[in-house]
LUMPAVEX-706812 format. One record per residue: chain; x, y, z of N, C-alpha, C, O in turn. Coordinates in steps of 0.02 Angstrom, whole numbers, plus 32768, in hexadecimal, padded with zeros to 4 digits. Layout:
- kette	n_X	n_Y	n_Z	ca_X	ca_Y	ca_Z	c_X	c_Y	c_Z	o_X	o_Y	o_Z
- A	X	Y	Z	X	Y	Z	X	Y	Z	X	Y	Z
...
This chain:
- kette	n_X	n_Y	n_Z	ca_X	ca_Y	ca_Z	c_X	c_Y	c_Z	o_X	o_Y	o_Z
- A	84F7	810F	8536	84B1	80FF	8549	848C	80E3	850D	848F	80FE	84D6
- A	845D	8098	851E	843C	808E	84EB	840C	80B2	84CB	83FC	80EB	84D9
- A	83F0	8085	8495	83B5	80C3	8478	8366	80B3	84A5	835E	807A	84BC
- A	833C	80DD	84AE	82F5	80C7	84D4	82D0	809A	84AE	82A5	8075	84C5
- A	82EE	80A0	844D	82B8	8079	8418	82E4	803A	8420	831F	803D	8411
- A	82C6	7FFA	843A	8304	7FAD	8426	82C9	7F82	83FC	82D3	7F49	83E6
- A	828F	7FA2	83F6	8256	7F76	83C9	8217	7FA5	83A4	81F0	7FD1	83B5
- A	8227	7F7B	8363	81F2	7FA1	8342	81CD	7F72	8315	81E3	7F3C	8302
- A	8184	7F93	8303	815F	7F61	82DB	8150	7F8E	8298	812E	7FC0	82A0
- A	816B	7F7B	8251	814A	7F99	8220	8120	7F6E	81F6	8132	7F3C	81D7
- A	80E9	7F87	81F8	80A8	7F76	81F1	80A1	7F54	819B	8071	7F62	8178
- A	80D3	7F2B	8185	80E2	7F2B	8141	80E9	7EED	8140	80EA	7ED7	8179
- A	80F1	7EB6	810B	80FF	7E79	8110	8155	7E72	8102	8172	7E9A	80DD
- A	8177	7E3C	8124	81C0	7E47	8118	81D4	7E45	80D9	81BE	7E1D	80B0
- A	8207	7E78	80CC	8223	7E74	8098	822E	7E42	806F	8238	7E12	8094
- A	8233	7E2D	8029	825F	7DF2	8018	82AE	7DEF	800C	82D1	7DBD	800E
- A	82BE	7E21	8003	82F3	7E30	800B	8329	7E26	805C	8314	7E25	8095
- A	836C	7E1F	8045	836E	7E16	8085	83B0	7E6D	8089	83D0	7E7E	80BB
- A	83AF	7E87	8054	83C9	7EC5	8053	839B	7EF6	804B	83A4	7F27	8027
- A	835C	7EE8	8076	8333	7F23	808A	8355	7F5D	80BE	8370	7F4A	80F2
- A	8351	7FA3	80AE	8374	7FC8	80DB	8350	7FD0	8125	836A	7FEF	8154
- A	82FF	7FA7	812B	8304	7F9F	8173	8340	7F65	81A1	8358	7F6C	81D8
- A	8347	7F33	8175	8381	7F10	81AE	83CC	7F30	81A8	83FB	7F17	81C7
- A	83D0	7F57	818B	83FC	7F8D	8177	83F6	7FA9	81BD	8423	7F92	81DF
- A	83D2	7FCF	81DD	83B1	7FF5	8204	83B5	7FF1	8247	83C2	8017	8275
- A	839A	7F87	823C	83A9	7F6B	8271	83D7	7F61	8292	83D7	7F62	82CF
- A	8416	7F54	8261	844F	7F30	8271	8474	7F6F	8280	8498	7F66	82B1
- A	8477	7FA5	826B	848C	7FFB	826A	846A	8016	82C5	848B	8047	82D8
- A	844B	800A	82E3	843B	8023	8314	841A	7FF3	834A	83F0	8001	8375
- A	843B	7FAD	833A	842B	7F64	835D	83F0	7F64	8395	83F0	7F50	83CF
- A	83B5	7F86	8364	8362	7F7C	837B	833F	7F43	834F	8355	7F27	831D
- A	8317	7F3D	8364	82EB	7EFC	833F	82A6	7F0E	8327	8276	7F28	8344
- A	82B0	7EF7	82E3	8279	7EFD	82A9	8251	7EC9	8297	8267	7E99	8276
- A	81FB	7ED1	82B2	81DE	7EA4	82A4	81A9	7EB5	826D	8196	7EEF	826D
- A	818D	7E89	823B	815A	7EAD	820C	811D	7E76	8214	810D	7E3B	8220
- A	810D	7EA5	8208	80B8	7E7E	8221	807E	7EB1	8207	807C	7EE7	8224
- A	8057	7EA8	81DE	8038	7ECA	81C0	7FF0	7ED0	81F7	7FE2	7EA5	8221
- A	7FC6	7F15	81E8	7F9A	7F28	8212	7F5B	7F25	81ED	7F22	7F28	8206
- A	7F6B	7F1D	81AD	7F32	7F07	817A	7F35	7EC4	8135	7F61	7EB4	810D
- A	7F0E	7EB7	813C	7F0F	7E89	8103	7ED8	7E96	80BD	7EA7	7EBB	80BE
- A	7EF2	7E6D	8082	7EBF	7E6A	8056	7E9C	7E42	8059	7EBC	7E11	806C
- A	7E4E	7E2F	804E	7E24	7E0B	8048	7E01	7DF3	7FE8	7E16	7E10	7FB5
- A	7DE3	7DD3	7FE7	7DD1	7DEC	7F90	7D85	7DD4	7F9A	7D6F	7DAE	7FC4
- A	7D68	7DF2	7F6C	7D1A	7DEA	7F5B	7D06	7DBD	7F46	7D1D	7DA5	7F12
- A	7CD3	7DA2	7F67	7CAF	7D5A	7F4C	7C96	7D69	7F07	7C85	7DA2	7EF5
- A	7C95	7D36	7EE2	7C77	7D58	7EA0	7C2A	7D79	7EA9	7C1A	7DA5	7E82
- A	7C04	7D66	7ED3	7BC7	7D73	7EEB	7BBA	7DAF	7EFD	7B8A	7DD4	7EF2
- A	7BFC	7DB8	7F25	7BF2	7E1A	7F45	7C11	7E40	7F02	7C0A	7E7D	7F08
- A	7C2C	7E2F	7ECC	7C4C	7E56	7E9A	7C0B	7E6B	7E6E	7BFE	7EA3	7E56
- A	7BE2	7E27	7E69	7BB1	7E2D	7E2E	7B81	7E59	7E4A	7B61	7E78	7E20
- A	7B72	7E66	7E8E	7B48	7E92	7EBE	7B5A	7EEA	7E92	7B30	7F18	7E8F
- A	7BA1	7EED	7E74	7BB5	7F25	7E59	7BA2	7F30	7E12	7BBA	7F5D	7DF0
- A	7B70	7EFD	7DFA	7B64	7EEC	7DB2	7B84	7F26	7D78	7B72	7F53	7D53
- A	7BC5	7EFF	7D8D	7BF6	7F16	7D58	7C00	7ED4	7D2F	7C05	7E9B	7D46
- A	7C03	7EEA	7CE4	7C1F	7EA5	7CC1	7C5F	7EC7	7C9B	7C67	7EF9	7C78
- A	7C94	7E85	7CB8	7CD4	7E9D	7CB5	7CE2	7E91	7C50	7D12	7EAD	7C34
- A	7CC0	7E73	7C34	7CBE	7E5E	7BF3	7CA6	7EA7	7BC6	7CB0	7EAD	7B8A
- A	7C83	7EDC	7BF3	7C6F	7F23	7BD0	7CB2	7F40	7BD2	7CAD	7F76	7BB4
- A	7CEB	7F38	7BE4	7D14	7F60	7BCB	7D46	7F47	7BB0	7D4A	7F0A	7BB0
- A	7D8F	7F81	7B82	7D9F	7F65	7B5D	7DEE	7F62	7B7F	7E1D	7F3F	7B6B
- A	7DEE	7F94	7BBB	7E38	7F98	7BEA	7E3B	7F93	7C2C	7E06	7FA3	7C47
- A	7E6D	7F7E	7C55	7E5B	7F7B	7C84	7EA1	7FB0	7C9C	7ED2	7FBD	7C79
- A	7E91	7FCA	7CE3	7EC4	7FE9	7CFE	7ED5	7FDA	7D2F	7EAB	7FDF	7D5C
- A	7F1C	7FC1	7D44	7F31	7FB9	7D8E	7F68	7FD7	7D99	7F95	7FDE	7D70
- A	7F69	7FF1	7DDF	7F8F	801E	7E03	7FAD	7FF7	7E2C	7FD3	8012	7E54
- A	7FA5	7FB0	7E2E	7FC5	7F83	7E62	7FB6	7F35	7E5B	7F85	7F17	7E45
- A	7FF4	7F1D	7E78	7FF2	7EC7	7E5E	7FB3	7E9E	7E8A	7F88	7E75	7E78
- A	7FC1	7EB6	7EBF	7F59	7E9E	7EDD	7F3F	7EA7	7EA2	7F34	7E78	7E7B
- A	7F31	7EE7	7E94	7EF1	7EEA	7E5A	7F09	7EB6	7E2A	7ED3	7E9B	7E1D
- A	7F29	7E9F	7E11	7F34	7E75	7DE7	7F26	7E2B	7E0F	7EF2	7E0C	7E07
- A	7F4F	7E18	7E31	7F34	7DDF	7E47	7EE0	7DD1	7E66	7EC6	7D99	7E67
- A	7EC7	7DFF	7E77	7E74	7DF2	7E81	7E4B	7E04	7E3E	7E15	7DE5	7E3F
- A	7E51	7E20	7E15	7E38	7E16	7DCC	7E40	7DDF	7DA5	7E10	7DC7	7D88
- A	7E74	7DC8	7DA1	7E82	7D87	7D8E	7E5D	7D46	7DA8	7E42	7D21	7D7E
- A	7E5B	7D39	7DE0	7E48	7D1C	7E21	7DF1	7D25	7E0B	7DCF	7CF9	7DF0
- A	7DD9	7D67	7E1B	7DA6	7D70	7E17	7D7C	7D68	7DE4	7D3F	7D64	7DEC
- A	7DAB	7D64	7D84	7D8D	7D43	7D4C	7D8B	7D09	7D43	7D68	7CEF	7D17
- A	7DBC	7CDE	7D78	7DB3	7CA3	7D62	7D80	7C7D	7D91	7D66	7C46	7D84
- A	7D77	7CA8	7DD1	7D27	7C90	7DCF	7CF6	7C9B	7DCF	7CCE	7C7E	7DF4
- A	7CE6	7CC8	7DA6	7CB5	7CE0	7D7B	7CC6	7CBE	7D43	7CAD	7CD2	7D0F
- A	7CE0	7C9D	7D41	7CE7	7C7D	7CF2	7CF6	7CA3	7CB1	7CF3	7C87	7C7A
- A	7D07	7CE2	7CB8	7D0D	7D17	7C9E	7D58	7D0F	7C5F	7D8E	7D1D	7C79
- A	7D5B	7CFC	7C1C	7D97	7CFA	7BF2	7D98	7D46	7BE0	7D6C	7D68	7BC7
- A	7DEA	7D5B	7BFA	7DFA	7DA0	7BCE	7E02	7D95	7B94	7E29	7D69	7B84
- A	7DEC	7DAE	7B73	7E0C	7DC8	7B16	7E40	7DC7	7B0B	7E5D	7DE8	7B36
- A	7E76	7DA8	7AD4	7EC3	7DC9	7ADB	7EAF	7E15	7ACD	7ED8	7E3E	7AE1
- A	7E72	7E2E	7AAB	7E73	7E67	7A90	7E88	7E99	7ACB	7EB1	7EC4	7ABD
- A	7E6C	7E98	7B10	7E6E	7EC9	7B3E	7EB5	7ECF	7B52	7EE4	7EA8	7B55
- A	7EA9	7F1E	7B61	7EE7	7F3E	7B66	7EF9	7F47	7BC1	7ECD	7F34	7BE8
- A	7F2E	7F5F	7BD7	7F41	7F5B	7C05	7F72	7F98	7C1C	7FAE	7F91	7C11
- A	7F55	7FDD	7C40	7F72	8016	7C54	7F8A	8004	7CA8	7F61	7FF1	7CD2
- A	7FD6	800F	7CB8	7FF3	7FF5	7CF7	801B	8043	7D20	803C	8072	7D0B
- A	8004	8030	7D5B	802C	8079	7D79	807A	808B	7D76	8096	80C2	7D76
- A	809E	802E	7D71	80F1	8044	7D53	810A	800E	7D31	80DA	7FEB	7D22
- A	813D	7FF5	7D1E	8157	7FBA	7CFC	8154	7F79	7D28	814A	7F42	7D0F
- A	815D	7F81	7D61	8153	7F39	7D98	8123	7F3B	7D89	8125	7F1B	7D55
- A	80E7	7F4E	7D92	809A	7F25	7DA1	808D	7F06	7D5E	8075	7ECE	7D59
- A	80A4	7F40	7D10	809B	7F2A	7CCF	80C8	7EC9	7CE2	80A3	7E98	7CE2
- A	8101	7EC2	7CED	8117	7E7F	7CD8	80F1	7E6E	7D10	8102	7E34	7D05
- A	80D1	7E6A	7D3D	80B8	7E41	7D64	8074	7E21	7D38	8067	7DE8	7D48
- A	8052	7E3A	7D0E	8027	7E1F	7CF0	803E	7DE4	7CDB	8016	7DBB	7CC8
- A	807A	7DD7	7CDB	8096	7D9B	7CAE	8097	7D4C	7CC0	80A9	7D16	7CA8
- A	8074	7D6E	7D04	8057	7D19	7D33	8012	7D14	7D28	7FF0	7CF2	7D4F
- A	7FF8	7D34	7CF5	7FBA	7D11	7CE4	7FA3	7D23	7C98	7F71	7D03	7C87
- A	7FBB	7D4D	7C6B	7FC7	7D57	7C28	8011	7D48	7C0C	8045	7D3F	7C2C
- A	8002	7D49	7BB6	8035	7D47	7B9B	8053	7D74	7B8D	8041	7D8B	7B57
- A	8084	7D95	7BAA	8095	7DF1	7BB3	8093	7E00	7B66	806B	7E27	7B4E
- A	80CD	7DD5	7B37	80DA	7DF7	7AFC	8092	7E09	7ABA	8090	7E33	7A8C
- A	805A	7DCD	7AD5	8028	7DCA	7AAC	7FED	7E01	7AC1	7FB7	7DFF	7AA3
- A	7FF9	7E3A	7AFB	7FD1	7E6F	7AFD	7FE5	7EA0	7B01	8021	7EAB	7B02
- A	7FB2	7ED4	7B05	7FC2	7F10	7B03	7FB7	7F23	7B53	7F8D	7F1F	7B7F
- A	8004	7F3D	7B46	7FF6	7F5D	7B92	8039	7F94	7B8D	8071	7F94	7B74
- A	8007	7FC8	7BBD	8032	8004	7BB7	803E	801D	7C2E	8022	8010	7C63
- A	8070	803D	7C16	8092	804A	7C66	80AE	808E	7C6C	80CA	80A0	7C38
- A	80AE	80C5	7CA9	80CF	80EA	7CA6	810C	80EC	7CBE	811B	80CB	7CEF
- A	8135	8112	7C9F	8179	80FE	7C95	819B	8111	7CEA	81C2	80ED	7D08
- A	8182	814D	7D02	8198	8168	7D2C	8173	8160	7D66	8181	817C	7D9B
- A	8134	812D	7D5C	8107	8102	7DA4	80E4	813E	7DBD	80CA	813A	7DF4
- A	80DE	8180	7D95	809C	81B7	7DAB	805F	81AF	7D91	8056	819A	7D58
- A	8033	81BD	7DB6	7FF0	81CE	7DAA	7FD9	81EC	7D84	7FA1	81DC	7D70
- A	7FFA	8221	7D6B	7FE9	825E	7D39	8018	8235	7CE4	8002	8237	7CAB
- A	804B	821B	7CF7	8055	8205	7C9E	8032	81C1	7C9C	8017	81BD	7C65
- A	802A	8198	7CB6	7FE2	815E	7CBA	7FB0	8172	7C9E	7F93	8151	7C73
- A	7F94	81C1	7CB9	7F54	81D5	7C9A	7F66	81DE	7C51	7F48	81BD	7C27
- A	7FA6	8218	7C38	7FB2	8233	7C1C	7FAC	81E7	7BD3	7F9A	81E7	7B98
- A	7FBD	81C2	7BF5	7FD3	817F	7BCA	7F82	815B	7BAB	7F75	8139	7B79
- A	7F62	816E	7BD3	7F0F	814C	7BE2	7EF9	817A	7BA6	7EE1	8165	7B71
- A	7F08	81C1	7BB9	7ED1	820C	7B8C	7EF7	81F4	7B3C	7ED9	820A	7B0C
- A	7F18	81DD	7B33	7F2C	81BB	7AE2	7EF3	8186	7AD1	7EDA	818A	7A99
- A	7EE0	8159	7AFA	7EAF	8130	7AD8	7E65	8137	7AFE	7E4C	8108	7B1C
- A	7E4B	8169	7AF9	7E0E	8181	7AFC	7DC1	814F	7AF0	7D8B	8150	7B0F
- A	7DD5	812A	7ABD	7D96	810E	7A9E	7D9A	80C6	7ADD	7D63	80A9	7AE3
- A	7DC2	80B2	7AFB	7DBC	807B	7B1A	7D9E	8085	7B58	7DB3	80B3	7B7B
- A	7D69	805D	7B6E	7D42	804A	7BA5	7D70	8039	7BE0	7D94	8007	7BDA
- A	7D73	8059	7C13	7D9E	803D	7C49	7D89	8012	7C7F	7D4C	800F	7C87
- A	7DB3	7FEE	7CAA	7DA5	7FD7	7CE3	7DD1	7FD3	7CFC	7E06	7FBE	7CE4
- A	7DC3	7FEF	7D53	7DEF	8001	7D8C	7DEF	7FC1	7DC8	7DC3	7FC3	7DF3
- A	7E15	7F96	7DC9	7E0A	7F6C	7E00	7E2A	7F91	7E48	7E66	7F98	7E50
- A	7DFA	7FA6	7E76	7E29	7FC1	7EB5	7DE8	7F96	7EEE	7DB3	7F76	7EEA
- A	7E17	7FB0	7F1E	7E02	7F99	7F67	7DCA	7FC2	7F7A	7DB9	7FF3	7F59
- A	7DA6	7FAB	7FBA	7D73	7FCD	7FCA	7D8D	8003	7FE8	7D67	8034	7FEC
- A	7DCA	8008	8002	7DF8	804B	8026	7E1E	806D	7FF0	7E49	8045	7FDD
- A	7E22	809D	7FD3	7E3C	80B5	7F9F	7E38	80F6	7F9F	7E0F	8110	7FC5
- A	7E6C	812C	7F6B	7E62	8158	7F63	7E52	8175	7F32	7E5E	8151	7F02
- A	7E36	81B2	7F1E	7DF5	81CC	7EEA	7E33	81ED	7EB7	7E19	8211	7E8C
- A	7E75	81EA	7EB2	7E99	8219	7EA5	7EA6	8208	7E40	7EB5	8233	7E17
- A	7E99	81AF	7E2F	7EA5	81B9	7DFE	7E78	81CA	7DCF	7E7F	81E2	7D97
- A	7E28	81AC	7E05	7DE8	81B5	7DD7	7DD7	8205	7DC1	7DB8	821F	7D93
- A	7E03	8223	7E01	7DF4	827D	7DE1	7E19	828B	7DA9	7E11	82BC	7D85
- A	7E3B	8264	7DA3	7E68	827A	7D68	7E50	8266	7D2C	7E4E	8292	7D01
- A	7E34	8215	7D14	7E22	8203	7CDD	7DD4	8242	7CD8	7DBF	825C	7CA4
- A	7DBE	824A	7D12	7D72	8272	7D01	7D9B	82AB	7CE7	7D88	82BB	7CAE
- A	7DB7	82C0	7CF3	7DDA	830A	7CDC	7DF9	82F3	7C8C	7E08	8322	7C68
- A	7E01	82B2	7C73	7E27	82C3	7C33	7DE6	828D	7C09	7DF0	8267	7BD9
- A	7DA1	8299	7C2F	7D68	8285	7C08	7D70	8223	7C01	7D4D	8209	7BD6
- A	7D90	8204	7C1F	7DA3	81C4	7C14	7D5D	8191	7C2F	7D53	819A	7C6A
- A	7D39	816B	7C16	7D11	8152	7C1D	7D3A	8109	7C3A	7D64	80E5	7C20
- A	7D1A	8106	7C78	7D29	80D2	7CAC	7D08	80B6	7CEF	7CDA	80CB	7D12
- A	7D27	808C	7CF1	7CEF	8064	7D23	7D1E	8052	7D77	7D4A	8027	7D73
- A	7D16	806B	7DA9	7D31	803C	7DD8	7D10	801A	7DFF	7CDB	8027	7E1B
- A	7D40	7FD8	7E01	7D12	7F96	7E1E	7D30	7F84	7E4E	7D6C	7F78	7E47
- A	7D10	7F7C	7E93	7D3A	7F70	7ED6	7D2D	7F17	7EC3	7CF7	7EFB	7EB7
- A	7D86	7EF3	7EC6	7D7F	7EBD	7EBA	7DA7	7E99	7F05	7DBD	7E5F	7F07
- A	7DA9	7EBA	7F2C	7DC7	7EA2	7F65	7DCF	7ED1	7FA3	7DC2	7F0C	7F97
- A	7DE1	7EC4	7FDD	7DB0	7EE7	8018	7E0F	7EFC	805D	7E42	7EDD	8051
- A	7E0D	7F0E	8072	7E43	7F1F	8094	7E27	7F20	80EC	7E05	7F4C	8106
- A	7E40	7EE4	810B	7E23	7EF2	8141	7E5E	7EEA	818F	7E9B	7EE5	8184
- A	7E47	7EEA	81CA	7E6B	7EEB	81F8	7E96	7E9F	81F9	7E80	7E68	81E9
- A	7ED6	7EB0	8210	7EFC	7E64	8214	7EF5	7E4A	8252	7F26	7E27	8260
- A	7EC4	7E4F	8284	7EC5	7E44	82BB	7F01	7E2F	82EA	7F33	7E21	82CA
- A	7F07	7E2B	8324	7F45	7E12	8349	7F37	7DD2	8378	7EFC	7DDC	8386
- A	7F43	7DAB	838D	7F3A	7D77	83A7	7F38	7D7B	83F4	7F62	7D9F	840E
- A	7F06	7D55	8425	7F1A	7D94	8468	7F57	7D73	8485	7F69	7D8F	84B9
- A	7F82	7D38	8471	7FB4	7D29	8486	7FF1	7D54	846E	8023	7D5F	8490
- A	7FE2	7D72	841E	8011	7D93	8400	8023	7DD0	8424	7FF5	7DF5	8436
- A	806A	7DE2	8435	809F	7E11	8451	8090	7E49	8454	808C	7E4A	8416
- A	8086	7E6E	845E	8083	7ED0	8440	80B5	7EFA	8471	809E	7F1F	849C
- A	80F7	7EF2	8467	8135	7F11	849E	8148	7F36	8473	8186	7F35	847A
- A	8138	7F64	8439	815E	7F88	841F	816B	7FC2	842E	813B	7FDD	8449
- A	81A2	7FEE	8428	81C9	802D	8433	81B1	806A	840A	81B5	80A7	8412
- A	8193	8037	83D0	817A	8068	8383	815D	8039	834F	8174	8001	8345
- A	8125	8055	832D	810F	8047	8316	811E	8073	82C4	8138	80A9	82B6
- A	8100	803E	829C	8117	8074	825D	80D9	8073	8220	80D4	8039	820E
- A	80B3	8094	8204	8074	8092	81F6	8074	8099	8193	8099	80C9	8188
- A	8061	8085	8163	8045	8098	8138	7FFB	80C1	810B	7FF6	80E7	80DA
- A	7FD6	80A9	812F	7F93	80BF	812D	7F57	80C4	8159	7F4F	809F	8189
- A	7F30	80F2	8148	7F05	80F9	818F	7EE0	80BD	81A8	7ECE	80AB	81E0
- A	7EDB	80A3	8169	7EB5	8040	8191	7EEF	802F	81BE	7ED9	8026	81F6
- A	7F20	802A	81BD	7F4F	800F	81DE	7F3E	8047	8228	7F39	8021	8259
- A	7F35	8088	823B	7F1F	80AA	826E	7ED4	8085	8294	7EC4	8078	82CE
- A	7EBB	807F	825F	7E76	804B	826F	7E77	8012	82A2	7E65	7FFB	82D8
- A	7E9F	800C	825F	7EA0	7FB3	8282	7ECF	7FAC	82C7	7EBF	7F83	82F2
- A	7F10	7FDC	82CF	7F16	7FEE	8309	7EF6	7FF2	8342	7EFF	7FC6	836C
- A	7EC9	8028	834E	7EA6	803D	8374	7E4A	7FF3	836B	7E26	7FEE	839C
- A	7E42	7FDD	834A	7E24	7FA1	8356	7E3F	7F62	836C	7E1A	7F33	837A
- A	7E68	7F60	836E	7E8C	7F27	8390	7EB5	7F3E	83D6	7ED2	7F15	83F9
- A	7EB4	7F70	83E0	7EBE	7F92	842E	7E9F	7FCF	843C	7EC2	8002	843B
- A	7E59	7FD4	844A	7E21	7FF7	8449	7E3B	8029	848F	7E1C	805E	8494
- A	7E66	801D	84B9	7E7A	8039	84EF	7EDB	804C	84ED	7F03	805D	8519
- A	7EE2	803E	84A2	7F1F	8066	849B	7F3E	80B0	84C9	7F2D	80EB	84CE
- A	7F6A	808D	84E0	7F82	80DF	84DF	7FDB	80FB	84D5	800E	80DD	84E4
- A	7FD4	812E	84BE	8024	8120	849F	805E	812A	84CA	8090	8109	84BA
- A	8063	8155	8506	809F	8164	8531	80D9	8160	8511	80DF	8183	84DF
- A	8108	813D	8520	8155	8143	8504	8160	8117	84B6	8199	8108	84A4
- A	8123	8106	848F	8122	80DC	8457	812D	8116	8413	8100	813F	8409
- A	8165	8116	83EA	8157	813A	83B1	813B	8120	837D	8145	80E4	8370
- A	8110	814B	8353	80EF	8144	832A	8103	8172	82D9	80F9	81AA	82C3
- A	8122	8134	82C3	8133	815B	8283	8114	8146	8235	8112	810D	821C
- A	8107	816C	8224	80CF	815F	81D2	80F8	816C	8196	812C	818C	8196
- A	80D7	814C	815B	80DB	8161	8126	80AF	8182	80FD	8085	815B	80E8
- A	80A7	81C5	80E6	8074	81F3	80B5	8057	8202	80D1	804F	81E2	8105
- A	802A	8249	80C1	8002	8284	80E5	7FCB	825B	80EE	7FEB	8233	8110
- A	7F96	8245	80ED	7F62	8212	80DB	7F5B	81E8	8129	7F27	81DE	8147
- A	7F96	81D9	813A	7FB9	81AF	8168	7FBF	81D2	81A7	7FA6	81BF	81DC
- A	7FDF	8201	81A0	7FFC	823A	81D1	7FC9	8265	81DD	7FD7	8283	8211
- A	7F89	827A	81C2	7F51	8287	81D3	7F20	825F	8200	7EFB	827C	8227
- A	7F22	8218	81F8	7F03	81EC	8212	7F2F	81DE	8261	7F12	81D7	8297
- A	7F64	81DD	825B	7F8C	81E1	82AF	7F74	8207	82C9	7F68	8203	8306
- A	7F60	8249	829A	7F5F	828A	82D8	7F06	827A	82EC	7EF8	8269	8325
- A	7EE2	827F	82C9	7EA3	8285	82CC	7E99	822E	82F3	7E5F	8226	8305
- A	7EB1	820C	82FA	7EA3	81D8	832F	7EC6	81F0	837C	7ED3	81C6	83A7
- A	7ED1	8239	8386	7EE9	824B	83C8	7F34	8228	83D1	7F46	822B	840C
- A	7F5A	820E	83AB	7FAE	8203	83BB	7FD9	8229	83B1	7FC2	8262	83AC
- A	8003	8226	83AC	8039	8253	83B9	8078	8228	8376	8084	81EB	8374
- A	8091	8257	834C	80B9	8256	8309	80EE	824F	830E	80FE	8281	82EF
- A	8128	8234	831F	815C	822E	8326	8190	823A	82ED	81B6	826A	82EF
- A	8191	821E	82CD	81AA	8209	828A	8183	81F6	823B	8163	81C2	8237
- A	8188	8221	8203	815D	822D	81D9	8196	8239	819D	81CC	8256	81A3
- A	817B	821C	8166	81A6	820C	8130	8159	821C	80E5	811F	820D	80F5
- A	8163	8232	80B1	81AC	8245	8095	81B9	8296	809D	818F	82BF	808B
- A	81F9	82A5	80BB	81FE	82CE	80D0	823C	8301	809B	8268	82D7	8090
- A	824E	8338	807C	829D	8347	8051	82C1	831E	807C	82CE	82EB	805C
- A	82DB	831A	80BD	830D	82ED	80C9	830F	82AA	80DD	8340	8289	80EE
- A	82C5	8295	80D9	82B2	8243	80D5	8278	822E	80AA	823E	821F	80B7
- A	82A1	8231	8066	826C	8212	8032	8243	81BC	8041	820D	81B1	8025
- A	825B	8191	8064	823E	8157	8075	8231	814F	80C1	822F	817C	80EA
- A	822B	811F	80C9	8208	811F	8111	8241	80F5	813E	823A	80F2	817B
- A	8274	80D9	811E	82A3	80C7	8139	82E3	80F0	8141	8310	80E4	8169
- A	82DF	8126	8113	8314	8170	812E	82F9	8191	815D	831E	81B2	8180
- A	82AA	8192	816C	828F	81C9	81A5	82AD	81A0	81DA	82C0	81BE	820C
- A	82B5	8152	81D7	82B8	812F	8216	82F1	814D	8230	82FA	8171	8261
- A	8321	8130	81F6	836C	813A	81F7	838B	8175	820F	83BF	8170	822F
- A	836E	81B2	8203	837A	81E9	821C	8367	81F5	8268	8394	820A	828D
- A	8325	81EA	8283	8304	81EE	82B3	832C	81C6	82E5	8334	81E2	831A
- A	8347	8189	82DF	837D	8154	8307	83BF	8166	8317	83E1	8151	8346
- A	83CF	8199	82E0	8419	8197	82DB	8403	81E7	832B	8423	81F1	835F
- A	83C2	820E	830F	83DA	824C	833F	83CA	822D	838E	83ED	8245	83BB
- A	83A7	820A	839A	838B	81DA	83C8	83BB	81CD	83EB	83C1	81E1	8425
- A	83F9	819B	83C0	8437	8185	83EC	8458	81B3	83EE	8475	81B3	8425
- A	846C	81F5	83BF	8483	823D	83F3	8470	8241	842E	8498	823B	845D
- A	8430	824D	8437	841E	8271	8460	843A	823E	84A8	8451	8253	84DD
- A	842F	81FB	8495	844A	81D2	84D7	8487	81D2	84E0	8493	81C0	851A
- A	84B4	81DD	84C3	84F1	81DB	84C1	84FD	8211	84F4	851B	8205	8529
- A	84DF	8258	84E2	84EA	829B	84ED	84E2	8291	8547	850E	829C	8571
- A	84A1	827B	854F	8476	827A	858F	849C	8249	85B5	848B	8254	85EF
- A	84D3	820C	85B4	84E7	81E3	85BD	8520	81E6	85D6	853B	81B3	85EB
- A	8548	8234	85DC	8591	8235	85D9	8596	825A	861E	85CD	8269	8635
């Protein structure tokens, strides 16, 4: 007996890869994987930034936790007309986002520091060493409070500046919606869900997330949790799948004989 899931949408943009372990997944339980994101980034006119009368020239570091933040800071100094300093320094949440600076600085001619292990807590730990420097946080208008508690806790003088906006990806009313399951990252993505089908309702559709944040927002929008990652036996969101599919086609197999 087949499986009930033969289509799913994860809410992500497609891989570039073509040894992503969702077509892994696909090809492993011959259902179909579509990605289509439920939110997008937007970026700030220089007009709505300066509304934040922050001047990005008062500080002496900047911090990013993500290559958006880098590409709308960049973006956003050059039209503001804004020249960085080689002097300013550059604190990154792991080594990818650090070389990603390298599409718009000269990596070897600054200072820039990264945590080694992509946590939050040695980032700070890395930050509470240079104390005397003025910070700036480029994040989204959707964000979480988790690193600013931390620099306030190790006394770090800093600034965050919403330099870009996260909003619904709308759907087209010609565009499809036949899916079996859906697969979620963040509660905008629940949002934007439920705004683009204001009369949702879930019946035989699973709904599977990634992070508590996420999985709070399913429940408290009245749906029902299917599948939830990271779990001890599904650290990513493509082992919760993987697991959840494989017991799925048990169970049809079982029911089938």
């Amino acid at each position: 007996m087949a499986l009930t899931i033969k289509k799913l949408l994860v809410s992500q943009p497609k891989p570039a890869s073509e040894k992503s372990p969702y077509f892994e997944i696909a090809q492993k339980y011959g259902v179909e994987i579509n990605f289509r994101p439920f939110i997008k980034v937007e970026p700030l006119s220089s007009k709505e930034f300066r509304q934040q009368r922050i001047s990005i020239l008062d500080h002496s570091a900047v911090i990013f936790t993500a290559r958006t933040a880098i590409d709308h800071f960049f973006h956003l100094c050059e039209e503001l007309r804004v020249t960085i300093p080689e002097t300013m320094k550059y604190f990154c949440m792991t080594e990818a986002i650090a070389v990603y600076l390298q599409k718009y600085i000269i990596y070897r001619k600054r200072k820039i520091f990264f945590s080694a292990t992509g946590k939050m807590e040695e980032l700070t730990t890395l930050i509470g060493k240079h104390v005397k420097e003025k910070y700036l946080v480029p994040v989204s208008d959707v964000h979480k409070d988790d690193l600013f508690s931390m620099l306030e806790a190790k006394k770090i003088n800093f600034t965050p500046a919403i330099m870009y906006r996260t909003v619904s990806n709308d759907f087209k009313e010609n565009e499809k919606f036949d899916y079996d399951m859906l697969v979620f990252f963040s509660p905008s993505g629940i949002s934007s869900l439920l705004k683009n089908f204001p009369n949702f309702k879930q019946d035989d559709i699973r709904i599977g997330c990634f992070g508590p944040t996420t999985a709070k927002a399913v429940k408290d929008a009245g749906l029902r949790l299917d599948v939830e990652a990271p779990t001890s036996e599904a650290p990513s969101m493509t082992a919760a799948l993987d697991l959840y599919l494989k017991k799925e086609l048990g169970s049809a197999k079982k029911n089938g004989k």
